[in-house]
C-alpha positions in Angstrom: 7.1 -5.4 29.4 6.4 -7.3 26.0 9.4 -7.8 23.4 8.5 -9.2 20.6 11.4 -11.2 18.7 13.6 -9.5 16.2 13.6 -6.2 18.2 16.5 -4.4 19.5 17.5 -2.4 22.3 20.9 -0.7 21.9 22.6 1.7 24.5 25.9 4.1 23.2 28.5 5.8 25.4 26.3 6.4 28.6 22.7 5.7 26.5 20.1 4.8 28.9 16.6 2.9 27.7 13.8 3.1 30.7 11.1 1.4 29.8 7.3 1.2 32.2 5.5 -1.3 33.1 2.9 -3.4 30.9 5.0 -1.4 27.8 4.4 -3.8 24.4 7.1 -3.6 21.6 6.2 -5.3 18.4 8.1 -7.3 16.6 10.9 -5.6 14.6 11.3 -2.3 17.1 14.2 -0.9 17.2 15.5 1.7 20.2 18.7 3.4 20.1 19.9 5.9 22.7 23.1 7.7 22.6 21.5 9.8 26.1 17.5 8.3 27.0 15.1 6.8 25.8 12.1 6.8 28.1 8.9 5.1 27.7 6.0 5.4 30.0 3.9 2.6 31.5 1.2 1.2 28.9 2.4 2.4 26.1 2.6 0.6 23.1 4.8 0.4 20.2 4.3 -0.7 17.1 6.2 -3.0 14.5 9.2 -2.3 12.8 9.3 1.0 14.6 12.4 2.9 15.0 13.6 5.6 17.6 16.6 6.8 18.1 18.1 9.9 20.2 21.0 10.6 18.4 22.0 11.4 15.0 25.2 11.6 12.5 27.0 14.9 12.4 27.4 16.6 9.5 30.7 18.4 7.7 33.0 17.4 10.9 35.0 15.0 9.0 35.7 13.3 5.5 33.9 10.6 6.4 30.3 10.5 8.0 31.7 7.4 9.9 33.7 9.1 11.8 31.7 12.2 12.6 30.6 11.4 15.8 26.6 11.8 17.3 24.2 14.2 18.5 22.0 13.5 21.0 18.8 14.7 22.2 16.8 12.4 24.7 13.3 11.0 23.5 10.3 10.6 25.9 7.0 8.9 25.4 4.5 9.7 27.9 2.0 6.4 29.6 -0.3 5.2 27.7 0.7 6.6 24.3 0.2 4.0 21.1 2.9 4.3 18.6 1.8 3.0 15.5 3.4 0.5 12.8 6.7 1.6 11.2 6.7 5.1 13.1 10.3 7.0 13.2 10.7 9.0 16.8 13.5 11.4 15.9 15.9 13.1 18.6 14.4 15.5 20.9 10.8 14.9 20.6 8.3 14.3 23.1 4.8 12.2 22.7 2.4 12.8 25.4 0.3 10.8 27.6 -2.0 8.8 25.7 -1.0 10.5 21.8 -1.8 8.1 19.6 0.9 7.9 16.1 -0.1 7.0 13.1 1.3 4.2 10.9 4.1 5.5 9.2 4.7 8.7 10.2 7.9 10.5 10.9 7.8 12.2 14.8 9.9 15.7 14.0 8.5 17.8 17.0 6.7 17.3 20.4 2.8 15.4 20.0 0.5 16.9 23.0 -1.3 14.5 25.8 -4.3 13.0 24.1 -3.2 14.2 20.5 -3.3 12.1 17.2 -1.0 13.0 15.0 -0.1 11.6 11.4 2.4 11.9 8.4 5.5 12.5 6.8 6.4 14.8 9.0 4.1 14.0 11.8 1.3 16.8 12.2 -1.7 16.7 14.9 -4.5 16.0 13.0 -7.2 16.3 16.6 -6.1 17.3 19.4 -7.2 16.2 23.4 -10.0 18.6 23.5 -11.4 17.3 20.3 -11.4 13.3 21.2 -14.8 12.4 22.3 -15.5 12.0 26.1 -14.6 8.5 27.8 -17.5 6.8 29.4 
Protein backbone atom coordinates (compact mmCIF):
# COMPACT_ATOMS: atom_id res chain seq x y z
CA UNK A 1 0.00 0.00 0.00
CA UNK A 2 1.02 3.71 -0.97
CA UNK A 3 0.09 6.75 1.48
CA UNK A 4 0.84 9.69 0.32
CA UNK A 5 1.57 12.53 3.16
CA UNK A 6 -1.21 14.62 4.49
CA UNK A 7 -3.71 11.72 4.29
CA UNK A 8 -5.67 10.29 7.12
CA UNK A 9 -6.95 7.15 8.24
CA UNK A 10 -9.45 7.52 11.24
CA UNK A 11 -11.37 4.52 12.93
CA UNK A 12 -14.62 5.44 15.54
CA UNK A 13 -16.20 3.23 18.13
CA UNK A 14 -15.40 -0.30 16.52
CA UNK A 15 -14.55 1.40 12.76
CA UNK A 16 -12.48 -0.88 10.87
CA UNK A 17 -10.32 0.32 7.53
CA UNK A 18 -9.12 -2.88 5.32
CA UNK A 19 -7.12 -1.85 2.90
CA UNK A 20 -5.46 -4.54 -0.31
CA UNK A 21 -2.48 -4.95 -1.45
CA UNK A 22 -0.61 -2.53 -4.09
CA UNK A 23 -3.76 0.04 -2.96
CA UNK A 24 -2.38 3.89 -3.78
CA UNK A 25 -3.81 6.83 -1.71
CA UNK A 26 -2.93 10.27 -2.90
CA UNK A 27 -2.00 12.77 -1.14
CA UNK A 28 -4.71 14.59 0.93
CA UNK A 29 -7.26 11.24 1.22
CA UNK A 30 -9.18 11.13 3.87
CA UNK A 31 -11.02 7.64 5.22
CA UNK A 32 -13.27 7.63 8.09
CA UNK A 33 -15.16 4.60 9.26
CA UNK A 34 -17.60 4.54 12.09
CA UNK A 35 -18.29 0.43 10.86
CA UNK A 36 -15.73 -0.57 7.39
CA UNK A 37 -14.13 0.72 5.13
CA UNK A 38 -12.88 -1.83 2.66
CA UNK A 39 -10.67 -1.37 -0.27
CA UNK A 40 -9.74 -3.95 -2.70
CA UNK A 41 -6.21 -4.84 -3.95
CA UNK A 42 -5.07 -2.29 -6.90
CA UNK A 43 -7.28 0.11 -6.44
CA UNK A 44 -6.43 3.52 -6.56
CA UNK A 45 -7.48 6.60 -4.91
CA UNK A 46 -7.20 9.82 -5.73
CA UNK A 47 -6.22 13.24 -4.11
CA UNK A 48 -7.96 14.98 -1.58
CA UNK A 49 -10.60 12.36 -1.66
CA UNK A 50 -12.95 11.80 1.10
CA UNK A 51 -14.94 8.65 2.32
CA UNK A 52 -16.66 8.21 5.07
CA UNK A 53 -19.27 5.49 6.38
CA UNK A 54 -21.03 7.38 8.80
CA UNK A 55 -22.95 10.45 8.97
CA UNK A 56 -24.52 13.17 11.57
CA UNK A 57 -27.94 12.43 12.78
CA UNK A 58 -30.49 14.73 12.34
CA UNK A 59 -33.32 16.34 14.85
CA UNK A 60 -32.03 13.94 17.89
CA UNK A 61 -30.67 16.69 19.82
CA UNK A 62 -30.24 20.59 20.16
CA UNK A 63 -27.13 20.37 18.96
CA UNK A 64 -25.76 18.41 15.78
CA UNK A 65 -22.69 17.74 18.02
CA UNK A 66 -24.17 15.70 20.09
CA UNK A 67 -26.41 13.69 17.79
CA UNK A 68 -24.53 10.82 17.47
CA UNK A 69 -23.67 8.75 13.78
CA UNK A 70 -25.05 6.58 11.24
CA UNK A 71 -23.20 4.13 9.79
CA UNK A 72 -23.35 2.26 6.71
CA UNK A 73 -20.08 0.33 5.64
CA UNK A 74 -18.33 1.35 2.28
CA UNK A 75 -16.64 -1.19 -0.16
CA UNK A 76 -14.47 -0.62 -3.15
CA UNK A 77 -14.02 -3.57 -5.29
CA UNK A 78 -9.92 -4.45 -6.79
CA UNK A 79 -8.84 -2.60 -9.21
CA UNK A 80 -11.31 0.36 -9.16
CA UNK A 81 -9.66 4.06 -9.76
CA UNK A 82 -11.24 6.67 -7.69
CA UNK A 83 -10.64 9.91 -9.08
CA UNK A 84 -9.37 13.38 -7.67
CA UNK A 85 -11.55 15.02 -4.96
CA UNK A 86 -14.31 12.16 -5.17
CA UNK A 87 -16.79 11.88 -1.96
CA UNK A 88 -17.80 7.95 -1.26
CA UNK A 89 -20.85 8.48 0.92
CA UNK A 90 -22.25 5.71 3.45
CA UNK A 91 -23.52 2.55 2.01
CA UNK A 92 -22.25 2.62 -1.44
CA UNK A 93 -20.49 0.13 -3.25
CA UNK A 94 -17.91 0.64 -6.34
CA UNK A 95 -17.15 -2.38 -8.28
CA UNK A 96 -14.27 -4.15 -9.55
CA UNK A 97 -12.43 -2.08 -11.85
CA UNK A 98 -15.31 1.25 -11.90
CA UNK A 99 -13.52 3.99 -12.66
CA UNK A 100 -14.84 7.64 -10.63
CA UNK A 101 -14.63 10.69 -12.10
CA UNK A 102 -12.89 13.80 -10.69
CA UNK A 103 -15.18 15.37 -8.48
CA UNK A 104 -18.03 13.46 -8.22
CA UNK A 105 -20.21 12.66 -5.30
CA UNK A 106 -20.66 8.45 -4.98
CA UNK A 107 -24.68 8.48 -3.65
CA UNK A 108 -25.49 4.82 -4.73
CA UNK A 109 -23.70 1.48 -5.77
CA UNK A 110 -21.17 1.95 -9.29
CA UNK A 111 -21.28 -1.69 -11.23
CA UNK A 112 -17.85 -3.79 -12.03
CA UNK A 113 -16.34 -2.10 -15.04
CA UNK A 114 -18.66 1.01 -14.83
CA UNK A 115 -17.61 4.83 -15.23
CA UNK A 116 -19.49 6.91 -13.56
CA UNK A 117 -19.44 10.85 -13.19
CA UNK A 118 -21.02 13.93 -11.30
CA UNK A 119 -22.69 15.59 -8.73
CA UNK A 120 -24.47 13.01 -7.83
CA UNK A 121 -22.44 10.24 -9.35
CA UNK A 122 -24.33 8.71 -12.48
CA UNK A 123 -22.90 5.79 -14.91
CA UNK A 124 -22.15 7.37 -17.85
CA UNK A 125 -20.88 3.51 -19.80
CA UNK A 126 -21.28 0.76 -18.34
CA UNK A 127 -18.93 -2.81 -18.51
CA UNK A 128 -20.54 -4.04 -21.64
CA UNK A 129 -19.83 -0.79 -23.38
CA UNK A 130 -15.89 -0.45 -22.51
CA UNK A 131 -13.96 -1.62 -25.46
CA UNK A 132 -12.45 -5.16 -25.38
CA UNK A 133 -8.85 -5.61 -23.58
CA UNK A 134 -6.27 -6.96 -25.76
Amino acid sequence: MSVYETSGLETQGAGEIEVGDEVVLSRGVHLVAFERIRIGDGSMVGEYTSIRDANHRTGTEPALRWSGHESSPITIGRQAWIGRGVTLLPGVTIGDAAVIGANAVVTRDIPAGAVAVGVPARVVRSAADAPAMA
